[in-house]
C-alpha positions as CSV (number, residue, x, y, z in Angstrom):
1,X,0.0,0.0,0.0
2,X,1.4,3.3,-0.6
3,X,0.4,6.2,1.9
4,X,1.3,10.3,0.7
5,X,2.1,12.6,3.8
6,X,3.4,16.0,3.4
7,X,6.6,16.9,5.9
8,X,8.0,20.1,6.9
9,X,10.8,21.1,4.3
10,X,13.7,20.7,7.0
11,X,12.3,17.1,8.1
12,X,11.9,15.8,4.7
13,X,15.5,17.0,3.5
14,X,16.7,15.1,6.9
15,X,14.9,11.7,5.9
16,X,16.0,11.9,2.4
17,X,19.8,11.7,3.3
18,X,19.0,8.2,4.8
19,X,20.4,5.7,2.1
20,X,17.3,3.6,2.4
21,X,14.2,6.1,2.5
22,X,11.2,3.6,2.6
23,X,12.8,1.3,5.0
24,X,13.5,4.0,7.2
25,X,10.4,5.5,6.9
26,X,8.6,2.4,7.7
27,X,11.2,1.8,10.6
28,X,10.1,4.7,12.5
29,X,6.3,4.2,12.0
30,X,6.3,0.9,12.7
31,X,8.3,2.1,16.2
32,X,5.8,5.2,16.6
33,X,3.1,2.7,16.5
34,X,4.5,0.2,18.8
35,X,5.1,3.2,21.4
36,X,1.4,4.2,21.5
37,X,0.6,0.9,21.5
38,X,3.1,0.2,24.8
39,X,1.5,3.8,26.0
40,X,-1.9,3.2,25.7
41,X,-1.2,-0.4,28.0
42,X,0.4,1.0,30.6
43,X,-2.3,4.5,30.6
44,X,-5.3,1.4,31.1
45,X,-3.0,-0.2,33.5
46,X,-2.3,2.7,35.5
47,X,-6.3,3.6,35.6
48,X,-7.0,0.2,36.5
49,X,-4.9,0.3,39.6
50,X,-6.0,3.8,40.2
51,X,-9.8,2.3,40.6
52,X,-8.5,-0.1,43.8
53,X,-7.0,2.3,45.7
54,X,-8.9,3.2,48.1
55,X,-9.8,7.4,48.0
56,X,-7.7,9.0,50.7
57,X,-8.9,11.0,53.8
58,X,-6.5,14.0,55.3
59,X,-6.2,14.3,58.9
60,X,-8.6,17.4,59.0
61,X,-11.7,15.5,57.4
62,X,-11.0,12.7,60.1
63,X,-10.7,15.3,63.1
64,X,-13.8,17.0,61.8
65,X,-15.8,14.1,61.1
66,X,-14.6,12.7,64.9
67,X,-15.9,16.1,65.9
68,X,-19.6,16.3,64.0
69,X,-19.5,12.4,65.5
70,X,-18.8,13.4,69.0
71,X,-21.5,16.9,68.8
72,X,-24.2,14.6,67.3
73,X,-23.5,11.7,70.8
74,X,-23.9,15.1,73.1
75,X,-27.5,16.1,71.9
């Protein structure tokens, strides 16, 4: 299959000094694929873990929730 992209002028000058163009070309897209591939993994993985941990409380919400508990035991 042949694909058509346009590149900046200074990008495409830079590729075509490689001595193989489509191979490297090919190379780097197969690699840019991998890597968002990899990325996209570890991004599900990371949200995964994320849902089992459990939400955190600071140690303000726990002394005012102790308080509220300990006003509502005095009425």
């Amino acid at each position: 299959m042949q694909l058509a992209i346009e590149l900046p002028d200074d990008t495409a000058s830079e590729v075509l000094q490689h001595s193989n163009v489509q191979e490297f070309i090919q190379r780097a897209i197969e690699r840019a694929l991998s890597d968002e591939k990899r990325n996209q993994q570890v991004e599900q993985e990371l949200f995964a873990l994320m849902a089992n941990v459990p939400k955190s409380v600071s140690l303000v919400d726990e002394l005012i929730t102790d308080r509220r508990n300990e006003a509502k035991k005095e009425y």
